[in-house]
PARO-887447 format. One record per residue (C-alpha): x negated, y negated, z. Coordinates in pm, whole numbers, plus 50000, padded with zeros to 5 digits. Each point is the difference from the previous one (the first is absolute). Layout:
BEGIN
XYZ
...
//
This chain:
BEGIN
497084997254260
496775000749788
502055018449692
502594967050027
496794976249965
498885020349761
502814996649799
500704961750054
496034992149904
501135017449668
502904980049946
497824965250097
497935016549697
502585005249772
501464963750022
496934984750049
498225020649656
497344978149806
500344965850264
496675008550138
500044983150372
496345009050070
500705024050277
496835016249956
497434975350121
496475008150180
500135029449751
497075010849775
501725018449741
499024976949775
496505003849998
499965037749898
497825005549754
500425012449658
500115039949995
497085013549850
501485024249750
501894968649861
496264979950015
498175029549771
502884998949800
499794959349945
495625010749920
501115025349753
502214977249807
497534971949977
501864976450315
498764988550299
501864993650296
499384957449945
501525001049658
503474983049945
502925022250006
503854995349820
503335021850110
502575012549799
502415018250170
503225020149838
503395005050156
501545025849804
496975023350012
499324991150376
496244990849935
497604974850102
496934993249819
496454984650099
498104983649683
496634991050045
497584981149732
497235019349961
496344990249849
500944992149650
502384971550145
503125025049889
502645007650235
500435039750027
502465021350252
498305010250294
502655020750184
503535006250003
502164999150342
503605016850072
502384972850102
502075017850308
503134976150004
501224973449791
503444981649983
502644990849814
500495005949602
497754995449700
500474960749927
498684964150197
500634991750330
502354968649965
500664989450359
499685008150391
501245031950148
500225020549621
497905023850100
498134996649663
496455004549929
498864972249779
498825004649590
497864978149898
496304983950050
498614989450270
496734989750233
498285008150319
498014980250162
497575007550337
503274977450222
502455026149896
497865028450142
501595014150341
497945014250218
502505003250277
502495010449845
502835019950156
500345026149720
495885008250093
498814977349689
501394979049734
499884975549771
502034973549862
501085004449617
500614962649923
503865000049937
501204979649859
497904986649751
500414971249738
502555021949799
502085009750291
500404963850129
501084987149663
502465025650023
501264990050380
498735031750121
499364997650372
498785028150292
496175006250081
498255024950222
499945022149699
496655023950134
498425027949885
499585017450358
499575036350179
502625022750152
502605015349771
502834971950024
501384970149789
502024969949965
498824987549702
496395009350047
497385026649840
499665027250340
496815018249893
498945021850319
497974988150267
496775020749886
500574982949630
500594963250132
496885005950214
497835008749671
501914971749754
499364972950264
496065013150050
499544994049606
502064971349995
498034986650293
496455005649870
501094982349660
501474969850138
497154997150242
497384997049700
501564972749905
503015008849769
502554973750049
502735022849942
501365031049824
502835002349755
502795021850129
502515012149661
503065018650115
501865015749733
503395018150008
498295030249822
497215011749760
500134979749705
500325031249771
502125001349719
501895028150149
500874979250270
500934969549806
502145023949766
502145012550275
500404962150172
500404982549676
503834990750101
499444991250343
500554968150083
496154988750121
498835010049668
498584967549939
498604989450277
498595034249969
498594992549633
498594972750169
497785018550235
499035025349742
498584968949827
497534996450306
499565038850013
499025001249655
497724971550017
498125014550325
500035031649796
497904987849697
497724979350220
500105015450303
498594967550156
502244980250284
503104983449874
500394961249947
503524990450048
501874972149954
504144997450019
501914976349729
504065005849929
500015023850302
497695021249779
496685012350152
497664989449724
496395017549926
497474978549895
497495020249763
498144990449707
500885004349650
498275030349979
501415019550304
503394988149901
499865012349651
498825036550214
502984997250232
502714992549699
498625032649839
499955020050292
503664985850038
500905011249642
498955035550060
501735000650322
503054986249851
499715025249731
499395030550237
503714986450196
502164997949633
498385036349970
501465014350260
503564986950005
500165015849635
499055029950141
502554997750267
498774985050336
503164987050154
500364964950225
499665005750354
500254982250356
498965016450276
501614990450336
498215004850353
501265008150315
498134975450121
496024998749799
498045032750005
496975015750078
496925017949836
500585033849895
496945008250291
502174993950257
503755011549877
500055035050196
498414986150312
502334967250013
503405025749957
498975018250274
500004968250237
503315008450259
499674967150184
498194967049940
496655004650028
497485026249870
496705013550156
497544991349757
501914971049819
501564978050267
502934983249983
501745011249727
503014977749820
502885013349838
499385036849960
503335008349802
499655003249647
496874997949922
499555035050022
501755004749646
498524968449883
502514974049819
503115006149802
499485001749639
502964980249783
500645005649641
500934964649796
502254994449724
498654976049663
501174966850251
497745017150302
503395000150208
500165035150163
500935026149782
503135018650065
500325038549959
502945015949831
502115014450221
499805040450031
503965002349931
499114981149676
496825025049915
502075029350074
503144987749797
497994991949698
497845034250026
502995020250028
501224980949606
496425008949869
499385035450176
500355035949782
502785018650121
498645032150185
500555035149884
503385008450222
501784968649850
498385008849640
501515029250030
503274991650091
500174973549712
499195028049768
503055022250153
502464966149953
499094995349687
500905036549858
502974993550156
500454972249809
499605012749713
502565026450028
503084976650083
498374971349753
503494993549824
501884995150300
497184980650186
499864980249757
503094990649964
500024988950367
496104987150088
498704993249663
496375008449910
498545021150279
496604993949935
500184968450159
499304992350373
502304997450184
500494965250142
498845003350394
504084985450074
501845024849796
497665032350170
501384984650347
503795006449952
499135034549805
498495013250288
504175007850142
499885030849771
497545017650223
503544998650235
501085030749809
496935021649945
499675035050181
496675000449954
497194975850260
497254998749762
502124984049754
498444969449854
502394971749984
500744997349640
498454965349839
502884995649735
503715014349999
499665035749882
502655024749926
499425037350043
500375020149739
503265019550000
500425040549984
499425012749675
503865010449922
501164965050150
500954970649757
498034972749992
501554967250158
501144981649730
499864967250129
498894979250313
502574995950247
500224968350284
498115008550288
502605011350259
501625021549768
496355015449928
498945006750383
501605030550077
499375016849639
496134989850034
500185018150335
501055030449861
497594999849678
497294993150206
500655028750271
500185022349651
496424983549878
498385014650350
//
């Protein structure tokens, strides 16, 4: 009886995943405090616990990370989290019930902070934002949360939620208003934009590398504005003159490799993916649920992480040559070995010998043979004594005894067949 509640609290999870129905009230969870290693490591980088902070979190790589602004006013990276489970592909979330994390820019304020959350604590992402609506995007509840399971949501672990939400907490609580949230689809690397260049979210893509690479050369909290469904970054002339340099070199670094070789890709998940961290544990998960990470969602296929696709020039999947195709067109091009070298060599003394009369009934015989003629001459292996005979690529004619007279002239075919059978029993 307990196993079956067990199991049918799991599946309320999984169809319930990121609507957060605040079935954790009376809790105080979300007053832990921040852990102390994390608090020496916030002294040694010049941060305090008050300062703002700024996310950034990855879905291809499976991370999460924590920006703080330290003394000098500068934002710098305070620590990197493993994201346990997120959903979907690499691309937007467009509308209810896709099972898509959302790309794109976003804020948190102190009302979307869940302290009773039923995946032990969350937060509310902001989806959708000004971009999204002026697309007709629609859905919500999109949370970064604990446990291991998603629906559209960033799972990071209870024991990380607990830690993100204490920084989180202390920030908002010294009076920042709100901290930027930037989801990206991946690293924006030129390696990575190499191998996506044909997908088809490029350029929204582009797009958020253009906030990336502005947050990159100022590393100060992004102000963004959408016009023409474009998210828009509003620096001065002097930071945008950095950015359009920094996007030269990038842009340089991408034409770079694809001379060198680096092939389109898509990659195709099972259903999202997890951090590297947690790979062997997750594939060892036989039911629904796992002792340290909770509910977990979707366990097949993430174990191999996603499916790798090669892309033609159009980025439409490219498709392999079939293997009967390779082998037929290897077989034109390949050497012949050393048996069937040999056994040219031994046709072609024959040749030789009987040159006038072959001649007179093949032609030139150091032609190939076309692969239609050495199909019917294969019926003279029909009269040969001998097993290891090779069938005979052109019409030969032994040689006759020394004291016989040579055949004068060809004769029709059924005339010839039952000399041939004696001149060849006299050959062996």
């Amino acid at each position: 009886m307990m196993k079956r509640f067990a199991l049918a609290a799991s599946l309320v999870l999984a169809l319930a995943a990121c609507q957060d129905d605040n079935l954790s009230r009376g809790s105080t969870r979300h007053l832990t405090p921040i852990p102390s290693a994390t608090m020496a490591l916030m002294s040694t980088k010049g941060m305090s616990k008050d300062d703002p902070i700024l996310v950034r979190a990855y879905k291809k790589e499976s991370e999460l990370e924590v920006w703080k602004r330290g003394s000098n006013g500068k934002y710098a990276l305070l620590k990197t989290y493993p994201i346990c489970r997120w959903s979907g592909q690499l691309g937007p979330k467009t509308r209810e019930g896709d099972r898509q994390v959302p790309e794109g820019f976003y804020t948190v304020t102190p009302a979307q902070m869940n302290p009773n959350s039923a995946y032990y604590l969350s937060f509310d992402t902001g989806y959708p934002n000004a971009l999204d609506r002026s697309f007709g995007r629609n859905g919500g509840d999109i949370m970064v949360h604990g446990a291991c399971s998603s629906r559209g949501c960033f799972a990071m672990t209870d024991q990380n939620i607990a830690e993100i939400y204490a920084i989180a907490r202390e920030a908002l609580s010294a009076g920042q208003r709100g901290f930027q949230f930037q989801s990206y689809p991946f690293r924006m690397t030129a390696e990575n934009l190499a191998k996506h260049r044909l997908d088809q979210n490029i350029g929204f893509w582009k797009n958020l590398k253009e906030g990336s690479d502005t947050f990159e050369v100022t590393k100060d909290e992004l102000r963004v504005a959408v016009a023409d469904r474009r998210y828009v970054f509003n620096a001065d002339e002097s930071v945008a003159s950095a950015v359009a340099q920094k996007q030269r070199q990038d842009e340089q670094e991408v034409a770079d490799l694809v001379a060198k070789g680096e092939k389109p890709i898509k990659l195709v998940y099972n259903d999202g993916d997890t951090h590297e961290s947690f790979r062997t544990a997750l594939a060892n998960v036989t039911g629904v649920t796992d002792s340290k990470l909770g509910f977990v969602s979707r366990t097949e296929g993430i174990s191999s992480g996603p499916q790798q696709i090669a892309l033609d020039d159009s980025g439409r999947e490219k498709i392999e040559t079939p293997s009967t195709a390779l082998a037929f067109a290897s077989m034109k091009e390949a050497p012949a070995s050393q048996p069937e070298a040999r056994q040219a060599e031994s046709r072609a003394a024959v040749t030789q010998q009987t040159a006038p009369v072959a001649a007179a009934a093949t032609g030139s015989s150091s032609q190939e043979t076309p692969f239609y003629k050495k199909m019917f001459t294969g019926v003279t292996d029909l009269f040969s004594t001998s097993a290891s005979q090779p069938v005979a690529e052109t019409v030969q004619i032994a040689p006759a005894p020394a004291k016989a007279a040579p055949t004068a002239k060809a004769v029709p075919q059924k005339r010839a067949q039952a000399p041939a059978k004696v001149s060849v029993a006299a050959a062996n």
